[in-house]
KOLFI-72775 format. One record per residue (C-alpha): x, y, z; residue in one letter. Coordinates in steps of 0.25 Angstrom, whole numbers. Layout:
<recs>
<rec u="X" v="Y" w="Z" aa="a"/>
...
</recs>
This chain:
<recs>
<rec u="0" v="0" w="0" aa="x"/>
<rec u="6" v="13" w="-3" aa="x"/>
<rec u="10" v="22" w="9" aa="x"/>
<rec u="0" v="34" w="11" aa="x"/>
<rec u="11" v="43" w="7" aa="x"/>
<rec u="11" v="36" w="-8" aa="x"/>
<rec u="-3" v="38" w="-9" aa="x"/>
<rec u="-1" v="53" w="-6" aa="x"/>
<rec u="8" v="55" w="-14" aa="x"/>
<rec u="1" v="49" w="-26" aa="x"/>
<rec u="-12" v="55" w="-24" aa="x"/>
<rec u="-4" v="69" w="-23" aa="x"/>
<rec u="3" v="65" w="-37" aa="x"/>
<rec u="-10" v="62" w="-42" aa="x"/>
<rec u="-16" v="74" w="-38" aa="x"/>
<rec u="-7" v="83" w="-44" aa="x"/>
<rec u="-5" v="76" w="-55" aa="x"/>
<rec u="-19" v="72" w="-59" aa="x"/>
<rec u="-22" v="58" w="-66" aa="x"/>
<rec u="-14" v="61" w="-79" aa="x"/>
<rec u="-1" v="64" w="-73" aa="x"/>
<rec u="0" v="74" w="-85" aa="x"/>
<rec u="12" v="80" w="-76" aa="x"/>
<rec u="18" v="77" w="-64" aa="x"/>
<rec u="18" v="80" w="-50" aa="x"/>
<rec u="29" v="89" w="-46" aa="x"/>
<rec u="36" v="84" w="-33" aa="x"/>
<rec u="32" v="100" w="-29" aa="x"/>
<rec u="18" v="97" w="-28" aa="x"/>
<rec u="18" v="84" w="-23" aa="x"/>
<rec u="25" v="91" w="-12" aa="x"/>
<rec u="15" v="102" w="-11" aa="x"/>
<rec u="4" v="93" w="-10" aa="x"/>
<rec u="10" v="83" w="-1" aa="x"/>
<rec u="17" v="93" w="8" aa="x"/>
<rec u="29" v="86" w="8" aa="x"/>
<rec u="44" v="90" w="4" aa="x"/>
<rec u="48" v="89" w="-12" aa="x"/>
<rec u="59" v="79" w="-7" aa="x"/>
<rec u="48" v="70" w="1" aa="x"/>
<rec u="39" v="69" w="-12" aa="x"/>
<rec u="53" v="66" w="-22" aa="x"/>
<rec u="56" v="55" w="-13" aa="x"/>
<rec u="40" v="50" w="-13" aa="x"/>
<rec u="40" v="51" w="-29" aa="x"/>
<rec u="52" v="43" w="-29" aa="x"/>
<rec u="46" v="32" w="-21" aa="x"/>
<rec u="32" v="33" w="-29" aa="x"/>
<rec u="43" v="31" w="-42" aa="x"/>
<rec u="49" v="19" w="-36" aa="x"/>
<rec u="34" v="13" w="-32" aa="x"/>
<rec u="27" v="15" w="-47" aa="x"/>
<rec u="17" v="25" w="-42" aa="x"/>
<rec u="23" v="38" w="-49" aa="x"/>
<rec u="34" v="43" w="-58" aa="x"/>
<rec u="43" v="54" w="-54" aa="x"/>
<rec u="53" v="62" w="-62" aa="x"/>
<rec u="62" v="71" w="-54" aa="x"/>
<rec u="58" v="87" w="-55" aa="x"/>
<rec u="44" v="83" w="-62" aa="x"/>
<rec u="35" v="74" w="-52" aa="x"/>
<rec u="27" v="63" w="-53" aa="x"/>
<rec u="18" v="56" w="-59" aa="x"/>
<rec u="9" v="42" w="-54" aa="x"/>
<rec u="10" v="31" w="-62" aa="x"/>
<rec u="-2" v="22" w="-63" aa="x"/>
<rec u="1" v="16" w="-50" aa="x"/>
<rec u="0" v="27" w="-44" aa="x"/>
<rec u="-9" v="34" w="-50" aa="x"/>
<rec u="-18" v="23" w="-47" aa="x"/>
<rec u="-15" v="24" w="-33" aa="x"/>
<rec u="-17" v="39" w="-31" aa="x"/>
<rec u="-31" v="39" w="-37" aa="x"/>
<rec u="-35" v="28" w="-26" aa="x"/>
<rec u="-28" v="37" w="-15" aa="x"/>
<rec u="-36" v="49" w="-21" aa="x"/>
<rec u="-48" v="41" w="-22" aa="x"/>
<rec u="-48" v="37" w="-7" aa="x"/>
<rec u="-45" v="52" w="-3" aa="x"/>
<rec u="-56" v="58" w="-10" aa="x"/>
<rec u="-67" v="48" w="-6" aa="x"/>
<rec u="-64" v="49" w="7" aa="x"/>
<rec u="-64" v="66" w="6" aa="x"/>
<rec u="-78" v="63" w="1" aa="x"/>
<rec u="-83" v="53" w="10" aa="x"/>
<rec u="-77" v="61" w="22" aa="x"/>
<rec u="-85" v="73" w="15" aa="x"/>
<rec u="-100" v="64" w="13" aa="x"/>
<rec u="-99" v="57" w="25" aa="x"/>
<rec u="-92" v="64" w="36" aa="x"/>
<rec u="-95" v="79" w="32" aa="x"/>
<rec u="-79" v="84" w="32" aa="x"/>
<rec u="-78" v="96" w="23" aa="x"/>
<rec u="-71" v="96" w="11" aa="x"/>
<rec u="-59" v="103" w="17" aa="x"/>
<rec u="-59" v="91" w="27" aa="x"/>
<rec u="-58" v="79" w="20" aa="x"/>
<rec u="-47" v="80" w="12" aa="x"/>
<rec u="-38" v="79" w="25" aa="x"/>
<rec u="-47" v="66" w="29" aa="x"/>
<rec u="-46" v="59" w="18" aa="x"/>
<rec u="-30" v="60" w="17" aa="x"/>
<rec u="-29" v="54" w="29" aa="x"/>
<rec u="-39" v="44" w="25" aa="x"/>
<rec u="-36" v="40" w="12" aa="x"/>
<rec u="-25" v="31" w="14" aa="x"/>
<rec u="-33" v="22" w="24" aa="x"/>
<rec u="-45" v="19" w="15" aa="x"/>
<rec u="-45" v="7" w="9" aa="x"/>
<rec u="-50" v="8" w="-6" aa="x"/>
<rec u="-62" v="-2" w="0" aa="x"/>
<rec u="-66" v="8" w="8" aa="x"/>
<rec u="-64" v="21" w="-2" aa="x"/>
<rec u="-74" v="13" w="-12" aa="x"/>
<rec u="-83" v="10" w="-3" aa="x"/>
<rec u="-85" v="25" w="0" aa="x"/>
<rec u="-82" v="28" w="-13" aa="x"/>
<rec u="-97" v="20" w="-15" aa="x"/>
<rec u="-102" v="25" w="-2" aa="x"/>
<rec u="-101" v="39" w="-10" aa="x"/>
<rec u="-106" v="36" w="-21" aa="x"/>
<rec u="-94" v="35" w="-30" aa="x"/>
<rec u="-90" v="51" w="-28" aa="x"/>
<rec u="-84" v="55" w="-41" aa="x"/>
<rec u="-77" v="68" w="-31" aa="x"/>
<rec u="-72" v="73" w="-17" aa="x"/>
<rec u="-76" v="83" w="-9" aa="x"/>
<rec u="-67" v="92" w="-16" aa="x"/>
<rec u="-72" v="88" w="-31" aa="x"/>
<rec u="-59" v="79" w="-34" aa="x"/>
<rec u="-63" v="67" w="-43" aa="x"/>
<rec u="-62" v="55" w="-33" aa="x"/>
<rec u="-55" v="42" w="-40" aa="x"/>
<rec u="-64" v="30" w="-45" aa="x"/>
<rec u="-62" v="16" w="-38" aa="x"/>
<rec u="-56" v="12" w="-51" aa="x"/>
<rec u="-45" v="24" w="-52" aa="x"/>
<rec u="-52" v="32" w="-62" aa="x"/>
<rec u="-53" v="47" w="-57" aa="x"/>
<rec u="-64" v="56" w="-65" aa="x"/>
<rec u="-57" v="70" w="-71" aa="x"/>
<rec u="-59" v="80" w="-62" aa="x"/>
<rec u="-70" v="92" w="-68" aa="x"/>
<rec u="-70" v="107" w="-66" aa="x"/>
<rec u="-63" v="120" w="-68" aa="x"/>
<rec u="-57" v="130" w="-61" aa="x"/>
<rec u="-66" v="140" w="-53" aa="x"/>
<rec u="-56" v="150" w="-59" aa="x"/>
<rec u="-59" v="147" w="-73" aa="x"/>
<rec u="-76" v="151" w="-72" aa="x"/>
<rec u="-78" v="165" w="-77" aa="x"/>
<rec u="-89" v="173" w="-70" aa="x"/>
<rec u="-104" v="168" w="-72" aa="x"/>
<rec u="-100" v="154" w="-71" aa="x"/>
<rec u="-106" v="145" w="-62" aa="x"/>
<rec u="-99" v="132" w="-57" aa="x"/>
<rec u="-100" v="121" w="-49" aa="x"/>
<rec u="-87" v="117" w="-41" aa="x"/>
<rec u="-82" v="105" w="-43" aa="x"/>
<rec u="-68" v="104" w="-35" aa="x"/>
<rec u="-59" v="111" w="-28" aa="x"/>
<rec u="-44" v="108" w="-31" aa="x"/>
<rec u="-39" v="117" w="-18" aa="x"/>
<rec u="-42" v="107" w="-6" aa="x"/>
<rec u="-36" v="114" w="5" aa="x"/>
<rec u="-44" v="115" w="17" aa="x"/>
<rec u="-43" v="131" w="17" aa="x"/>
<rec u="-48" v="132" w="4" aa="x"/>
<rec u="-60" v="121" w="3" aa="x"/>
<rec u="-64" v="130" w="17" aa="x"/>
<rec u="-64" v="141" w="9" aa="x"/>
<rec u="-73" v="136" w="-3" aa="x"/>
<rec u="-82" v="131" w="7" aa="x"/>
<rec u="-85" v="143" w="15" aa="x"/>
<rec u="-87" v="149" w="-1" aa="x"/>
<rec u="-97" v="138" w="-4" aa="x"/>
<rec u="-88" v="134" w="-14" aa="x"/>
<rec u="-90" v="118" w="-11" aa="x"/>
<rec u="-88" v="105" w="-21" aa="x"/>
<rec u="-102" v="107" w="-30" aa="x"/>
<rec u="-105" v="121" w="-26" aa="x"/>
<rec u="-110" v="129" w="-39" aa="x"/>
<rec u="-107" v="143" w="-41" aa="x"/>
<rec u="-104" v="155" w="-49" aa="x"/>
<rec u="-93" v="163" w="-54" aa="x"/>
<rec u="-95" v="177" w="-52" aa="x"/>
<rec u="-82" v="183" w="-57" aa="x"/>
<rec u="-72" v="179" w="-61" aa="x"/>
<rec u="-60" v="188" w="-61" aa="x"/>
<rec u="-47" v="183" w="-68" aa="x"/>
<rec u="-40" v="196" w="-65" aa="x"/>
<rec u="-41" v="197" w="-50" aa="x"/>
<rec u="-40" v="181" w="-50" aa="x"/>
<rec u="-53" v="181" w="-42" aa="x"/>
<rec u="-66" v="175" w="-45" aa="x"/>
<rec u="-81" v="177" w="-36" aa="x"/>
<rec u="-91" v="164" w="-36" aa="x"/>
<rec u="-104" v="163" w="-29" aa="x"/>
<rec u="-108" v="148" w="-22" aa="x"/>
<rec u="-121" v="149" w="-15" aa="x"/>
<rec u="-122" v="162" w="-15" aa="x"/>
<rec u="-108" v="166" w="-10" aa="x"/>
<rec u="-98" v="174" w="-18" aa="x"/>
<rec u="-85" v="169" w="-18" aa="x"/>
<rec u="-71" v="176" w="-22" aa="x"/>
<rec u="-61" v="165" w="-25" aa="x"/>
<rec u="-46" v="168" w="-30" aa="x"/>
<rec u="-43" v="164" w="-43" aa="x"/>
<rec u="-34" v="152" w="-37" aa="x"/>
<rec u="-45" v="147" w="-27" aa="x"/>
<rec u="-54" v="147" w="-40" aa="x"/>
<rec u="-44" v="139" w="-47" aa="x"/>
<rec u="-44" v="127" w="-37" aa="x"/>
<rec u="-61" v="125" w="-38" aa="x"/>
<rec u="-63" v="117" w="-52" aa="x"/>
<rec u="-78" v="120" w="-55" aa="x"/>
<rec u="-89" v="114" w="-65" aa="x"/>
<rec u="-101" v="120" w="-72" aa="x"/>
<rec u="-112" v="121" w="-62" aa="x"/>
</recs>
């Protein structure tokens, strides 16, 4: 069984580099992500090498081979089921589960994670509007545009938030701006890189780069 830290470091490779692998994951970010030192994750990329489960070329990254790609998809599948089981079932706020279910996800058994899986209803997202893996390692493309893009008139519906911090998804809650929330652009300013939308009767002013991390759909 690979160690908890192999599993995290695959899902974080996975995650930055999306399923394609079009380009690599630099050993920067995978330190930025992990919080750990550039030397640690050289050292860690060399082991996933030596295992099968990624390649790695010196001063460009890493990329998963089908092992481990394979692999990260079932460790991201666990963590996102459990994010939305810990949301249906116990109530935690989206800016609580994610901490949970790190600490969870490598515990599960895949017995257990289908059967919530069914218990769900076969979710096809999180709480956070991330596309949670299939049973059989298939993941659906993730939908949606940036907030940012959506010129003024436009009404949306969101659809994900790429920013998952706890300070920010606090923020969009207190703005009303939740997973499935439809709303309106009411400007759209390019110039002063701000934007306003209203969400149930609440006008919002968003930054141009907080825009950027809500991906939204036609409402």
């Amino acid at each position: 069984m690979p160690s908890l830290t192999v599993e995290n470091y695959l899902k974080t490779i996975l995650q930055i580099c999306g399923l394609t692998g079009e380009r690599p994951a630099a050993t920067g970010a995978i330190a930025d992500a992990l919080d750990v030192a550039p030397g640690t994750v050289t050292s860690m990329l060399k082991t996933l090498s030596e295992s099968g489960l990624a390649t790695y070329t010196p001063y460009e990254g890493a990329r998963l081979t089908a092992q481990g790609s394979a692999l990260a998809l079932r460790v991201m599948r666990r963590h996102r089921l459990i994010e939305l089981f810990l949301a249906t079932t116990l109530k935690l706020t989206w800016d609580e589960v994610h901490e949970e279910a790190e600490n969870m996800e490598h515990a599960v058994s895949d017995l257990l994670i289908d059967k919530i899986d069914a218990f769900l209803g076969f979710p096809g997202v999180d709480p956070h509007g991330d596309p949670i893996p299939r049973a059989d390692g298939t993941l659906a493309e993730a939908v949606g545009r940036s907030l940012a893009e959506c010129p003024g008139g436009e009404k949306f519906r969101f659809a994900r938030v790429l920013d998952q911090s706890p300070e920010f998804l606090r923020f969009l809650t207190e703005s009303s701006l939740t997973i499935g929330c439809q709303g309106e652009v009411k400007t759209n300013r390019i110039e002063s890189g701000a934007m306003t939308v209203l969400v149930d009767g609440q006008l919002t002013t968003l930054g141009r780069d907080a825009a950027q991390k809500i991906l939204v759909t036609n409402s």
